[in-house]
Every structure is written in C-alpha cells, then in structure tokens.
C-alpha positions in Angstrom: 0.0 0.0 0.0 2.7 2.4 0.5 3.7 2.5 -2.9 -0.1 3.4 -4.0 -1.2 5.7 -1.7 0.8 8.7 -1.7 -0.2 9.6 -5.4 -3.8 9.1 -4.1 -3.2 11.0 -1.2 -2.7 14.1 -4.3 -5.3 12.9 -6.6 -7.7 13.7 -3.5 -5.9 17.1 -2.5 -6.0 18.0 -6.2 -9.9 17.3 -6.1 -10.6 19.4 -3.4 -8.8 22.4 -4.6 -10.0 22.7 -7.6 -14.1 21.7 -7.3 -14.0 21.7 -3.4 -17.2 23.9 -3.4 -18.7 21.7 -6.3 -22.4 20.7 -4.6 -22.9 16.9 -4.6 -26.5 17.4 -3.0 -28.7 19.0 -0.7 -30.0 18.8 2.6 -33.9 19.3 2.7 -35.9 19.5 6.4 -37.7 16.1 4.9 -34.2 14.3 4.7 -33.2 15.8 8.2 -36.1 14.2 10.1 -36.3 10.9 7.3 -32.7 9.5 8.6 -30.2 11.6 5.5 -32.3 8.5 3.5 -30.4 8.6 0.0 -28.4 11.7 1.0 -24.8 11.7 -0.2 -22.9 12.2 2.5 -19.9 10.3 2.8 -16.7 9.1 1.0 -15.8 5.6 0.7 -13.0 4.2 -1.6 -14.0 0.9 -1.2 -17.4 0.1 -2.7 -20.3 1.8 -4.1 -23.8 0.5 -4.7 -25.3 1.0 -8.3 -29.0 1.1 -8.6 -28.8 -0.9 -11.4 -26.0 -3.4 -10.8 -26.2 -3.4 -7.1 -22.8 -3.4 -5.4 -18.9 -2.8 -6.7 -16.3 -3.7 -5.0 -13.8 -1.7 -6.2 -15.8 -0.7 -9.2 -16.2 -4.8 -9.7 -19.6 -6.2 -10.1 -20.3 -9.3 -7.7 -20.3 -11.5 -10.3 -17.1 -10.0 -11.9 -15.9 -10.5 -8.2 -16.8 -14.4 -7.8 -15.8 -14.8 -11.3 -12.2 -12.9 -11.0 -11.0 -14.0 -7.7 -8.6 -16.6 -6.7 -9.6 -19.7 -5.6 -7.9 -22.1 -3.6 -7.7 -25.2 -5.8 -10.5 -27.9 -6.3 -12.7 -25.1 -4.7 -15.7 -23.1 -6.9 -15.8 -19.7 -4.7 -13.1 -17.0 -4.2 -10.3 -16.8 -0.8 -12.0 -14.6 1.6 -7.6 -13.3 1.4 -8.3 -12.3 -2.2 -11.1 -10.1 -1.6 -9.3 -8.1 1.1 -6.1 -7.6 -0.8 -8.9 -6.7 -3.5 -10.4 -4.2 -0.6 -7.0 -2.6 0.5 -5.1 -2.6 -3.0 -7.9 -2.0 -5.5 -6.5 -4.3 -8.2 -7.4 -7.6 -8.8 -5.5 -10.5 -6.6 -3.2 -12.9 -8.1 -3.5 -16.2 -6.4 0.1 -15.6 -5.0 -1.3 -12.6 -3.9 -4.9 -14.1 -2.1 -2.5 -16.5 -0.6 -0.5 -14.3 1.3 -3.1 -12.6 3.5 -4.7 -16.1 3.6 -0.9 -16.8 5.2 -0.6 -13.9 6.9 -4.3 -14.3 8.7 -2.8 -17.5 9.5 0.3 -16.5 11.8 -2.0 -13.7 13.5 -5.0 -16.1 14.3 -3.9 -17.0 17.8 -7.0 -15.2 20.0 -5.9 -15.2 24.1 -7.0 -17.3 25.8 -8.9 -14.0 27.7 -10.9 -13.7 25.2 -12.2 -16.6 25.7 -12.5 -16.4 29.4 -14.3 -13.1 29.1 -16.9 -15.0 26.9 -17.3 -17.5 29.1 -18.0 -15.2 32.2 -21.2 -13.8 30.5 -24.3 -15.2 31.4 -25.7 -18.2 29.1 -28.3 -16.5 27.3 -26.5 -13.5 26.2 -26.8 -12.8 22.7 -24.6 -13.9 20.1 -24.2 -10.2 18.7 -23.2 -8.6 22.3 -21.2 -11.6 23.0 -18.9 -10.9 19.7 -19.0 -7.3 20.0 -17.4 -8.1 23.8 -14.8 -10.7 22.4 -13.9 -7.1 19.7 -13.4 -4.7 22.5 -11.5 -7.2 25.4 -8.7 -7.0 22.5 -8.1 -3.6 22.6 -5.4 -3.0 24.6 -3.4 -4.8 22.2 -3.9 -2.3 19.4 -1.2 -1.3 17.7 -2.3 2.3 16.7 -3.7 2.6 20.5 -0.1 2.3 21.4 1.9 3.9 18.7 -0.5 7.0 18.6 0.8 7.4 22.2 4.4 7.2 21.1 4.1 10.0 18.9 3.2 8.4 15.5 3.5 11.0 12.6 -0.1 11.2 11.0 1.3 10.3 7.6 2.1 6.7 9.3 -1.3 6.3 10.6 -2.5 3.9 7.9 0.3 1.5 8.9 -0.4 1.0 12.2 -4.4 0.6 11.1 -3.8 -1.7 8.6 -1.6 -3.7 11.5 -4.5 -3.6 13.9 -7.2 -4.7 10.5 -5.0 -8.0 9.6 -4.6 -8.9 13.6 -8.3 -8.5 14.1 -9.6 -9.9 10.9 -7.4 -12.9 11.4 -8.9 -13.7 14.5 -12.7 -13.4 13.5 -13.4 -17.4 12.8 -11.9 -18.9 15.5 -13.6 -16.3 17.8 -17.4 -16.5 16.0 -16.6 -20.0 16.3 -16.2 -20.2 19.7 -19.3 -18.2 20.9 -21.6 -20.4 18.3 -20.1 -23.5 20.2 -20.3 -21.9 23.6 -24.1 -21.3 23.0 -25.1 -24.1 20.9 -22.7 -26.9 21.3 -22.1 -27.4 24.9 -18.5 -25.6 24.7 -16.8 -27.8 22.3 -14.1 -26.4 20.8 -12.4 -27.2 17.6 -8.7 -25.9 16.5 -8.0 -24.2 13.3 -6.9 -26.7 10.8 -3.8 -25.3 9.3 -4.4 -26.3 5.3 -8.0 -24.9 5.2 -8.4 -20.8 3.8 -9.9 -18.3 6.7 -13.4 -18.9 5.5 -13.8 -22.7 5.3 -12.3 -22.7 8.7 -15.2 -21.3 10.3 -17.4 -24.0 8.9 -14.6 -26.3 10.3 -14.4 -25.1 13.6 -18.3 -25.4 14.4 -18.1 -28.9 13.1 -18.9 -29.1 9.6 -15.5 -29.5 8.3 -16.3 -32.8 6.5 -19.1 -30.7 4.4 -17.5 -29.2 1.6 -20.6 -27.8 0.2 -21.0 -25.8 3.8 -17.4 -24.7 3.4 -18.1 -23.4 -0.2 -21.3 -21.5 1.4 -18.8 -19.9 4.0 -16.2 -19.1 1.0 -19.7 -17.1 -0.7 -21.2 -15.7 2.2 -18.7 -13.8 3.8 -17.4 -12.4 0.0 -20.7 -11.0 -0.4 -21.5 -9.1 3.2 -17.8 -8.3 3.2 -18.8 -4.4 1.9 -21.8 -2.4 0.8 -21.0 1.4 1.0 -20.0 3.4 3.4 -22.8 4.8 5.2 -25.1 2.0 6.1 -24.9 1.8 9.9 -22.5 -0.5 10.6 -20.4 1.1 8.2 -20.8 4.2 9.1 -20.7 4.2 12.8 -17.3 2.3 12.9 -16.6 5.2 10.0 -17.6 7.9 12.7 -15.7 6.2 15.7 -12.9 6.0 13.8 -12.9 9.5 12.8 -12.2 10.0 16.6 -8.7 7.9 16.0 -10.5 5.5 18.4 -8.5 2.3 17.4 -10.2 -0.9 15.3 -11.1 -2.6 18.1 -13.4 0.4 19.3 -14.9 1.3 16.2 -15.4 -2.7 14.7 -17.4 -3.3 18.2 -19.0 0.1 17.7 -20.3 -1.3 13.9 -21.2 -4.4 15.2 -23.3 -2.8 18.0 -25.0 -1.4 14.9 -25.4 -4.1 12.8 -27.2 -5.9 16.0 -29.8 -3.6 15.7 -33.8 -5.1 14.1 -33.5 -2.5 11.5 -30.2 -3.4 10.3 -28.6 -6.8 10.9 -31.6 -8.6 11.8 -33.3 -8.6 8.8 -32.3 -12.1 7.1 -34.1 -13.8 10.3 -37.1 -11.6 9.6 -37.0 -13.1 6.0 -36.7 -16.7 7.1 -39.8 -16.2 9.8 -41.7 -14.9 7.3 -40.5 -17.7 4.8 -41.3 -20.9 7.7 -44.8 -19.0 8.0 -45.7 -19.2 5.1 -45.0 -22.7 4.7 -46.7 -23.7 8.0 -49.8 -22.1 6.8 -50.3 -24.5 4.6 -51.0 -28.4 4.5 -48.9 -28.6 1.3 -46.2 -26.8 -0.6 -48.4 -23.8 -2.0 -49.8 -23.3 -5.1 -48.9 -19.9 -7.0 -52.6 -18.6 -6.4 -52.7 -19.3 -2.9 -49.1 -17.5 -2.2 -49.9 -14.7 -4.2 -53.1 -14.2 -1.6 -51.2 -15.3 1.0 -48.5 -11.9 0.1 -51.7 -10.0 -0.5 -53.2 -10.9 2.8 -49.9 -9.7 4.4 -49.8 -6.5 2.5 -53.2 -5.1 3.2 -52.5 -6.5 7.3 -50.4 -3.2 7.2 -47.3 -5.5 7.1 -44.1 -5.7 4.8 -42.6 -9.3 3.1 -39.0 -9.0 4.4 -36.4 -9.7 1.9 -38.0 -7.3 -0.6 -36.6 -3.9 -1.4 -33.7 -1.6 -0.9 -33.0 2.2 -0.1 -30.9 2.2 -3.2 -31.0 -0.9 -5.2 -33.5 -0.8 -8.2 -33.0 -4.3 -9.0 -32.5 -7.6 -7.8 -29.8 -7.8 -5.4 -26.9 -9.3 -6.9 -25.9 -11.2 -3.9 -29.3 -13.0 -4.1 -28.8 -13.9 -7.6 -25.6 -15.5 -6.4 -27.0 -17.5 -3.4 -29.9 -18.6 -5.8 -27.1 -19.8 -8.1 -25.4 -21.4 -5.6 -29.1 -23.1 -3.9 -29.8 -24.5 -7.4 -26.5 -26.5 -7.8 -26.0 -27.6 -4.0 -30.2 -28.0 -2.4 -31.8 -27.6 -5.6 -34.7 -30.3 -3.9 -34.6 -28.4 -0.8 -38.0 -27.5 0.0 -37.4 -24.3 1.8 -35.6 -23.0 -1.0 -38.6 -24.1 -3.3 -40.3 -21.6 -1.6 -37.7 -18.7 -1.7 -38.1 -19.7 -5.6 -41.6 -19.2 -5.6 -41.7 -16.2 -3.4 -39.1 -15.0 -6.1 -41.8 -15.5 -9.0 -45.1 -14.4 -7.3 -43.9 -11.3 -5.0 -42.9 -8.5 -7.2 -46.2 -8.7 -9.1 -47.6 -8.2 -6.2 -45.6 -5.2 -5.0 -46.1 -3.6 -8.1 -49.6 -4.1 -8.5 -49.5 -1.7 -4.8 -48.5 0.9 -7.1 -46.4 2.4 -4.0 -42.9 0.5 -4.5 -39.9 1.8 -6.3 -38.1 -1.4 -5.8 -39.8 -4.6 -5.7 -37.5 -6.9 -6.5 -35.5 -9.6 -3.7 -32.2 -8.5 -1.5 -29.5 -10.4 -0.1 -31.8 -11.4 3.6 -34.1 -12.9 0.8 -32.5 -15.8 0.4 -29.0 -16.3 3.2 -31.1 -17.6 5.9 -32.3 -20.1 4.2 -29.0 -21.4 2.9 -27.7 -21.4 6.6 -31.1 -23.0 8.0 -30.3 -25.9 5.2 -26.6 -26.9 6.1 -28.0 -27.1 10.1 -27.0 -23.6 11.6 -30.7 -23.2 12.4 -30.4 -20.7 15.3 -31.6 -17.1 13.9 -30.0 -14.5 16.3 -26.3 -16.1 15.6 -27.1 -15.1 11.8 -26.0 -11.8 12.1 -22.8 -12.6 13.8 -22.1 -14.1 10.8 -22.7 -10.9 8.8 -20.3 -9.2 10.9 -17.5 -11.7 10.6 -17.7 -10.7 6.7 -18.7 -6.8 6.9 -15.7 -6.0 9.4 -13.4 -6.8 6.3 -15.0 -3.9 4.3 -15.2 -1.5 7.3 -11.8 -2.5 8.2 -10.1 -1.4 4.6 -12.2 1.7 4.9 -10.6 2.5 8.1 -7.1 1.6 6.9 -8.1 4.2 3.9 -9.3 6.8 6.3 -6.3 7.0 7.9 -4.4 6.5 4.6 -6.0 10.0 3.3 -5.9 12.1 6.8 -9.7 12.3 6.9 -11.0 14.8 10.0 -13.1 13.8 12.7 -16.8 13.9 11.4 -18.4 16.8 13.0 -21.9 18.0 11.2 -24.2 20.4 12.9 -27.5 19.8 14.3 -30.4 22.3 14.1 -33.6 22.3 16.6 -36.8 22.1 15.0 -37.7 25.8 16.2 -34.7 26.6 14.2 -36.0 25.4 11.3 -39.2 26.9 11.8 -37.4 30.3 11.9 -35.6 29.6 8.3 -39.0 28.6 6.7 -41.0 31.5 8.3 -42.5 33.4 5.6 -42.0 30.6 3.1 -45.3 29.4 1.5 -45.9 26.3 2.1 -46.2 23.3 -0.3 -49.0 21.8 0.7 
C-alpha cells in the first residue's frame, strides 16, 4: 500500500482544490427528520452500490468478483484473502497474492485465551451479537495504533499501524465466532484451526462441519458478499464515525457491530426466514402460485411488509441473491425451503407492483441467506447476524485503513432544533 497511496493522497488534494465547493447534494428538512435516507454524505474508496447493478467492490460487479477471484484449488468460490487484498489494494489478486493474506491471517490467528474467558464469564443467554462485539473490544489494549498513537506516531504513518491492527483483528474473527456459536449451541466444544483450510472454510470447520465441503463453499460465498456495501449504512458508518475520533479498530469494529445488532439493520435475514417458515406452516402442502400470491396479499393489506423485498438504493435484484440462488440450485436444488424462496421470487414483485407504492420490488441479499444457513443445520436465527459481521468487518476494516491513509477529520456535522428550522422557513409558502 505504501507504494499506492501517496499519489492518491494528491489525486484527493487535487480534487478538493479545484471543485471543493462543487455541490454533490442538498439537505432538505424532509431528509433531516427521514434519517439523510439517499443523501450523499460520505466518501468511501472501497465500494459503491449501483441502482442498477447493485454493489462494486472496487468498481467490480459481484459476479465479476466471484468470477475474478482466486480460488484455492479444487474449490468453486473465491479466498476470503483475495477479496481483502482486492479491498485494500484495489487491483485484482493474483492467487500468490490471495494466498499471502490467507498466510498472513494464518500467523496472526492465535486469539488469548482471555478472550475466551471473558466469553465465558457472560451469562448463558446472552446474545450472540453482544457476546462478539465483547470478544472485539476485550482486544483492545493490544492495538497497535492505541499504542503507537501514544508514542508520537506522525499522522502520515497512521495507515500503517491501522492496517496492522485490520490483519490482527480480521485474522482472528473465525476462531472467535466459532467459539461463541459452540459456547451457545454446542455445549463448549471447541475445535482448533486446521492449518491447510483458507480463513473462511475454517469457520465452517471449527463449528463442526469440516467434512461438508458444500457448507465450506457456502462460507467461501457468504462472507465475500457481506464483506462491503457502502459506506454509510450503519455498521459502516458508525465504525466510519468512531474511527474518525482515531478511536482504534477494536473500538470502532465493536462500535459497527453494536450497529449491525440492531432489528433494523442486521436482523433482517431472520425476519426473511420467519416470514418464509410461516408461510410454509400455513399451509397443509407446498403452495400453489394462487394461494401464495393471496397469501402476500393478505400480508400486504394486514399493514405488514414481506422482508427480503426492497432496498434504499437498489432498483433491481440484489446481486448477492442472484448469487445465493445460483449457488441453492447447484448444492439443495430439492430443498424444500428453497422451493419456496423460488416461488416467493416468482409471485412477490407482481404483487408489489400491483400496490402501485414501491420503487423497488424486487429480492435482496436477507431474501434468500437464511435459508442457505437453515439448510446446512445452523438453524439458530440470532447467531445469523454474527455471521454478517464476521464478513462486513473486512469492508469497514479497509475503509478505516483508507481513512487514515487519506488524513480524513473527525466527522463533526451540525444539528439544528426544529424551532430553528421553523425560523428559516418562516414566511416561506408552504407546499402543501
């Protein structure tokens, strides 16, 4: 990265100086009290989601991305390595190049055995989510830019001591969302890194399903496609505002993951598979086409949404559930959940768009994940979104490395009261 970043440390400074006022949008009162929905507010170098093709990773499609990526051999989907050399470098991996993150992951994957004791001193039922953000945070006194920072470390050096804190951090993700999925689920057992498996497939390993190569492939998928998607969603962006503090990775990953844990965010791929085992226990037999297009109907005029359909940006289907399906009809293609999420797929957006009142009808990624996790035997909902996080802290972790990379400020925007804004429109007809 050093060798990259210094001529885009001037292609930014260049930008600014010359079309620094140049106005990329505006701020309206109905964006101020809807959330800055759609608003463009931030920067990310990472990824960017086109209405029309749905995510880039570095300006790549996701199919260009499962397509271009190394693969470890006799495997179908890409080295979770790969994609974050892609993440950091921008330029496409060699395999030599996928492999040595995958190696370097590898000789930082020890987690202390604290960790693990601090997970084990929470009470039983503590949720999945709270329990990984903790095992994030107990690390942080180890950070490296926590440390350096206090040694006087020159702000042009700041990326490297992020991008050290990113590769120890990522490289212990499995073993630890491993460890609380057996701690809460499996009585406790625990299973050791196997030394000639890539960072994804290890997961599936460690929570016993190392003799299941089609759940290893699943892993290999799933965490590619959460790895990024913007940088302002919440999980994103709170680690994105944390971090503009110069709060370490450890605070501002547990920060996003405290985000992504929220209903609204995180949580939604459960919603989608409630919704989906309703459905199907609703009726005596696998529905017919009529009867699921009344059944969405039903639900729609109840004052209630189908989950899984729709996006703040997206104006199409989700890429990443056109890559799951892909994946579903080669590996369960007879599953009978899956059937459904077919069906659903066929029947729904006609019915959405027969409401008249939805831009985007059409399936996202929660559509269809939960499903493929519910197959392979990982049936317990709230440890989904742990899952998520394990692959979404890559993307926030190469933003932060960026951040630093580039000298970006502390975020501080200004708030107004609503009797301010009451004062700026007085006088102002209204447009009702």
């Amino acid at each position: 990265m050093a060798a990259i970043i210094p001529a885009h440390r001037a292609r930014v400074t260049k930008l600014v100086r010359s079309h620094g006022s140049f106005v990329v949008d505006q701020v309206t009162i109905d964006r101020l009290y809807g959330g800055l929905r759609g608003m463009t507010v931030l920067v990310s170098e990472i990824s960017k989601v086109d209405p029309q093709y749905g995510i880039r990773l570095r300006g790549y499609t996701i199919q260009e991305v499962l397509d271009l990526l190394p693969k470890a051999p006799g495997t179908e989907y890409p080295l979770a390595g790969g994609l974050y050399y892609l993440l950091l470098m921008g330029e496409m991996p060699t395999l030599e190049d996928a492999l040595m993150v995958e190696n370097e992951w590898k000789a930082r994957s020890h987690v202390p055995d604290y960790v693990f004791n601090v997970l084990k001193s929470l009470p039983a039922d503590t949720h999945p989510m709270t329990m990984f953000s903790q095992a994030i945070l107990s690390m942080q006194h180890e950070s490296v830019f926590a440390r350096r920072y206090n040694e006087d470390l020159q702000k042009v050096d700041y990326w490297e001591a992020a991008l050290e804190d990113s590769l120890n951090l990522t490289a212990k993700l499995p073993t630890i969302a491993a460890f609380i999925y057996n701690l809460r689920y499996r009585d406790g057992q625990f299973i050791s890194p196997d030394p000639n498996l890539d960072w994804s497939a290890n997961f599936g390993h460690m929570i016993g399903k190392g003799k299941d190569s089609d759940y290893l492939e699943l892993c290999r998928l799933f965490f590619v496609l959460h790895s990024d998607h913007e940088g302002a969603n919440v999980s994103a962006h709170t680690a994105h505002l944390v971090g503009s503090t110069l709060s370490d990775i450890y605070y501002s990953c547990s920060a996003g993951i405290n985000g992504l844990a929220g209903p609204l965010h995180g949580l939604a791929n459960q919603k989608c598979l409630r919704w989906l085992l309703s459905v199907r226990e609703s009726f005596e037999s696998f529905p017919t086409r009529d009867q699921l297009e009344k059944f969405a109907s039903d639900t729609l005029n109840a004052g209630k949404v189908i989950p899984g359909y729709g996006h703040a940006v997206l104006r199409t289907v989700d890429p990443r559930f056109t890559a799951q399906l892909k994946f579903a009809d080669k590996y369960l293609p007879q599953d009978e959940l899956f059937k459904l999420v077919k069906l659903v797929y066929e029947v729904v957006p006609d019915v959405l768009q027969k409401t008249g009142k939805v831009k985007n009808p059409w399936p996202n990624v929660d559509a269809i994940n939960g499903t493929l996790q519910y197959h392979y035997g990982v049936k317990e909902f709230e440890f989904y979104t742990v899952l998520f996080g394990v692959g979404r802290i890559m993307g926030i972790t190469a933003n932060n490395v960026w951040a630093r990379a580039l000298g970006l400020p502390i975020e501080r925007p200004v708030s107004l009261t609503t009797g301010n804004l009451e004062e700026l429109t007085a006088g102002i007809s209204s447009q009702i």
